[in-house]
ZAMARGU-4260 file (C-alpha; in steps of 0.2 Angstrom, whole numbers, plus 5000, padded with zeros to 4 digits):
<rodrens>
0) 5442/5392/6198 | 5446/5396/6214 | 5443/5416/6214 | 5426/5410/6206 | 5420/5400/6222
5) 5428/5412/6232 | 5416/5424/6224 | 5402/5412/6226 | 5406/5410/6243 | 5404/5430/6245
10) 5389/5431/6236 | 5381/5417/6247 | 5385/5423/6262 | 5377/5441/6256 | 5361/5434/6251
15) 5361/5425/6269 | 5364/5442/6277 | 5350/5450/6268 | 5338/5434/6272 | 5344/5434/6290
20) 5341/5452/6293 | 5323/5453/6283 | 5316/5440/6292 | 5324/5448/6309 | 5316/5464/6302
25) 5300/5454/6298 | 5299/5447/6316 | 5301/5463/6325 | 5289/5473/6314 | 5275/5458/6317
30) 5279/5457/6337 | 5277/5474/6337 | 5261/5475/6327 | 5253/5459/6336 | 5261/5465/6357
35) 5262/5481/6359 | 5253/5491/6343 | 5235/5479/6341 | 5226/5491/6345 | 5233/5506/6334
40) 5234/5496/6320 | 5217/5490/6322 | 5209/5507/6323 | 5220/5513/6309 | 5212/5501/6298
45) 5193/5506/6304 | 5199/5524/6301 | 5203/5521/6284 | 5188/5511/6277 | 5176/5519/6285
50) 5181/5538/6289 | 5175/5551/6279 | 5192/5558/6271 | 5202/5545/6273 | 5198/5532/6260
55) 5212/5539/6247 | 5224/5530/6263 | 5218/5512/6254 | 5230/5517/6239 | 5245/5522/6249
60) 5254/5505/6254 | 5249/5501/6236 | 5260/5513/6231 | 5273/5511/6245 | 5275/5495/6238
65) 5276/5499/6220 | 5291/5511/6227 | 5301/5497/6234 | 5298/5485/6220 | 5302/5499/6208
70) 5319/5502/6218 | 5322/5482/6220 | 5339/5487/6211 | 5345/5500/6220 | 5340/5489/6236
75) 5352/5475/6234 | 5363/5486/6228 | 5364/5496/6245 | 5377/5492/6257 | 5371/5482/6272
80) 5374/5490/6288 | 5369/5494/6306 | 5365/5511/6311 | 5366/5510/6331 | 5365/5528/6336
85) 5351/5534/6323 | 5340/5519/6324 | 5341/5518/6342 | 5336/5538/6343 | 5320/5534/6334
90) 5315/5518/6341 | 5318/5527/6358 | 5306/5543/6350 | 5296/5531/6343 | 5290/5525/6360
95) 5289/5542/6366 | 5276/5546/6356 | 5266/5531/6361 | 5268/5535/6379 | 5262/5554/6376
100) 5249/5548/6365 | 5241/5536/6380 | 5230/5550/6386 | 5223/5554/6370 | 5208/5548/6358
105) 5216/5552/6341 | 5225/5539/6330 | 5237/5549/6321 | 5249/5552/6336 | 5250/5533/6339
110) 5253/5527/6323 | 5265/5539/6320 | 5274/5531/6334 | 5271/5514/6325 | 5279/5522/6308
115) 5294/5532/6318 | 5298/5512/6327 | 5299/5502/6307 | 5311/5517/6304 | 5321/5516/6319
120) 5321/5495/6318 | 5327/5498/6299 | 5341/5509/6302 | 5345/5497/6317 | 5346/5480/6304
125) 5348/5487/6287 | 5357/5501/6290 | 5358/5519/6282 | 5363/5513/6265 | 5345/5503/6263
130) 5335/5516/6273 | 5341/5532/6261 | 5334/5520/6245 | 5318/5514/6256 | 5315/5531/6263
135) 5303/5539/6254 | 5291/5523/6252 | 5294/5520/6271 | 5289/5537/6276 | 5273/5540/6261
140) 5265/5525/6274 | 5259/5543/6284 | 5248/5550/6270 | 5238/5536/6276 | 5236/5544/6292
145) 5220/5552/6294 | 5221/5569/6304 | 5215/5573/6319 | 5197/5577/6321 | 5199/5595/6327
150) 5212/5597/6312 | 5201/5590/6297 | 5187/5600/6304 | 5194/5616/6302 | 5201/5614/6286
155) 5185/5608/6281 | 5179/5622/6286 | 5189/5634/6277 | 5188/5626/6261 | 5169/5624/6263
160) 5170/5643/6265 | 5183/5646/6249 | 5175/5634/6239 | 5156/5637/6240 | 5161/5657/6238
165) 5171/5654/6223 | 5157/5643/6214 | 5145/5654/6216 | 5153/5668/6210 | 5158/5656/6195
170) 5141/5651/6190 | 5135/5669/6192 | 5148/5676/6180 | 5140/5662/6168 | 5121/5673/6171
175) 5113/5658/6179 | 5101/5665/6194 | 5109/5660/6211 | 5108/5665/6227 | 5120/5661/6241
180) 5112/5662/6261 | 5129/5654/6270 | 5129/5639/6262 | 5112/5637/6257 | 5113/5638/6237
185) 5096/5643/6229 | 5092/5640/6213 | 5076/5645/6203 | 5071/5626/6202 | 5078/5618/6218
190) 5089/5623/6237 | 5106/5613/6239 | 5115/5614/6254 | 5137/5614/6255 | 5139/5600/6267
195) 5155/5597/6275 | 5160/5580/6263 | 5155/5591/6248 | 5169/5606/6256 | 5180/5600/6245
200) 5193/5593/6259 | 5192/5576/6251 | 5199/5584/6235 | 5214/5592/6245 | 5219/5576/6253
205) 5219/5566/6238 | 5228/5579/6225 | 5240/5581/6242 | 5244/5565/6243 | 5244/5564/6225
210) 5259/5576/6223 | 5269/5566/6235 | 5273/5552/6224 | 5273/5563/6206 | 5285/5575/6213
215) 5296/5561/6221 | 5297/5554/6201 | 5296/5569/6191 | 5306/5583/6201 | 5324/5585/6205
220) 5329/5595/6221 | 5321/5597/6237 | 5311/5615/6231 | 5304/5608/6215 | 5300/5595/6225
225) 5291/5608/6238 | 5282/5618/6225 | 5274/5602/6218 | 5267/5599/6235 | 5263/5614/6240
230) 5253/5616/6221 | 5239/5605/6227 | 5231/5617/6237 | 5226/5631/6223 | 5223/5616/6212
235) 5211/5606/6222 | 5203/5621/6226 | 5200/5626/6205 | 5195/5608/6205 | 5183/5609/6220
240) 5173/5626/6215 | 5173/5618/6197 | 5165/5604/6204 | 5150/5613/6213 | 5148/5625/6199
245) 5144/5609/6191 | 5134/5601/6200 | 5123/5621/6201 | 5124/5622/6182 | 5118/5603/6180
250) 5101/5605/6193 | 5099/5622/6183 | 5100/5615/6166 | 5095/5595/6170 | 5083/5597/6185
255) 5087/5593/6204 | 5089/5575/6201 | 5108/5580/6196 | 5110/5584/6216 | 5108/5563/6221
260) 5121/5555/6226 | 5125/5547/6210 | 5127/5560/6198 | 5136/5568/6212 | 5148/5556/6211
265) 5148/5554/6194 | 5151/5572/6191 | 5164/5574/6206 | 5177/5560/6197 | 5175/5567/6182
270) 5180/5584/6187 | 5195/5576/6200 | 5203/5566/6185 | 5198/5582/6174 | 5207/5592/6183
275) 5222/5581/6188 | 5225/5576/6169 | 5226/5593/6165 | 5236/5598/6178 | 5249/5584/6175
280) 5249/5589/6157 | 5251/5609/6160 | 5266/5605/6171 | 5274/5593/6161 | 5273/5606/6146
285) 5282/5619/6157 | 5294/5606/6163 | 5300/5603/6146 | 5301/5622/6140 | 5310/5627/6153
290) 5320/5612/6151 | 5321/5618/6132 | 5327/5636/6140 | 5341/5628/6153 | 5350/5621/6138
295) 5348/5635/6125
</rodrens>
């Protein structure tokens, strides 16, 4: 009897220490957010609702959060601890960055700031045992960061380039009549233009984003991990010329009614879940044949 309430005893006064230091945790994080980061966090928000781009950055605390409460397990199981040196580090590079980022107009540098402070102030409280299991939801948070103007502009651009090339080459090897003036697409019965929301940068964000989470739970090793990542650019762009080879062959065949904005939506979700389906499926096929080949 009295080894059990000695291990009660232990087990109380663990569950304190993990109350104690998540409401700590929970205080800094909000004095943070409401003193010194307002404004960031504010503008983050605006960014995210209402930026061209940036709207896949709604799903991504969702998914944070399923992380943590997937990994609820492994996170009580972690040793509590206080990690002085690292945590310190990246609070102090934290601030840094939102002392540089002062002179600037972008978000991305501030909130990165904001991101690289949580991590410091969870290494400092929990320690490294709880931020190695926390890490990876901790540090998805960024995907939600939209880039900087200059940045997104460019790789617009180049996609819009790729993108617009690739379809029409696509739909012409199908013998439909189309003419390409930059990115003025004629047709027989109607003009379309290749804006830069229709480059097919939307498409790369999200299927980037995308492989951040399914390589997390489906790969083993920091190079499968890497190829899965890096696998979303020659798939979004096989999924973006697809797309406006469609939308050519459906004002072709349909009439020019297909280019409105809601079979153009219709018709772009239906080739982005098309396209990820298949592209899940492919690789899990490989997966398990060379799985298969390993043990043979």
């Amino acid at each position: 009897m009295e080894q059990k309430s000695e291990v009660m005893e232990a087990g109380r006064a663990f569950a304190l220490g993990w109350k104690a230091r998540l409401l700590i945790l929970g205080a800094l994080l909000a004095g943070l957010g409401a003193f010194v980061y307002p404004a960031v966090l504010r503008e983050l928000a605006v960014s995210v609702l209402n930026r061209e781009g940036s709207s896949h950055g709604l799903f991504v605390p969702l998914v944070s959060g399923w992380f943590l409460w997937r990994e609820r397990g492994r996170i009580r199981r972690a040793e509590l601890g206080v990690s002085l040196l690292p945590g310190s580090l990246a609070i102090a590079a934290g601030f840094v960055l939102l002392f540089v980022s002062r002179r600037g107009t972008e978000i991305a540098l501030p909130s990165i700031s904001f991101l690289t402070v949580a991590c410091g102030l969870v290494l400092l409280v929990l320690g490294s045992g709880v931020f190695r299991v926390v890490s990876f939801p901790l540090l998805f948070l960024a995907a939600m960061i939209p880039l900087p103007a200059t940045v997104y502009d460019q790789v617009a651009e180049w996609v819009r380039a790729v993108n617009t090339r690739g379809s029409v080459c696509l739909t012409q090897a199908l013998h439909v009549p189309i003419y390409r003036q930059g990115y003025t697409i004629q047709l027989p019965n109607g003009s379309l233009f290749v804006n830069t929301s229709c480059s097919g940068i939307r498409y790369l964000l999200s299927y980037l984003v995308f492989s951040l989470p399914y390589g997390y739970l489906f790969k083993k090793g920091l190079t499968a991990r890497t190829l899965t990542v890096l696998a979303a650019l020659p798939v979004s762009i096989v999924a973006s010329v697809l797309r406006l080879s469609s939308i050519y062959l459906a004002v072709y065949f349909i009439g020019p009614v297909m280019a409105r904005h809601r079979p153009h939506v219709l018709l772009s979700w239906f080739v982005f879940l098309g396209v990820l389906v298949l592209a899940i499926s492919g690789d899990q096929y490989i997966s398990r044949m060379w799985e298969k080949r390993q043990r043979a």
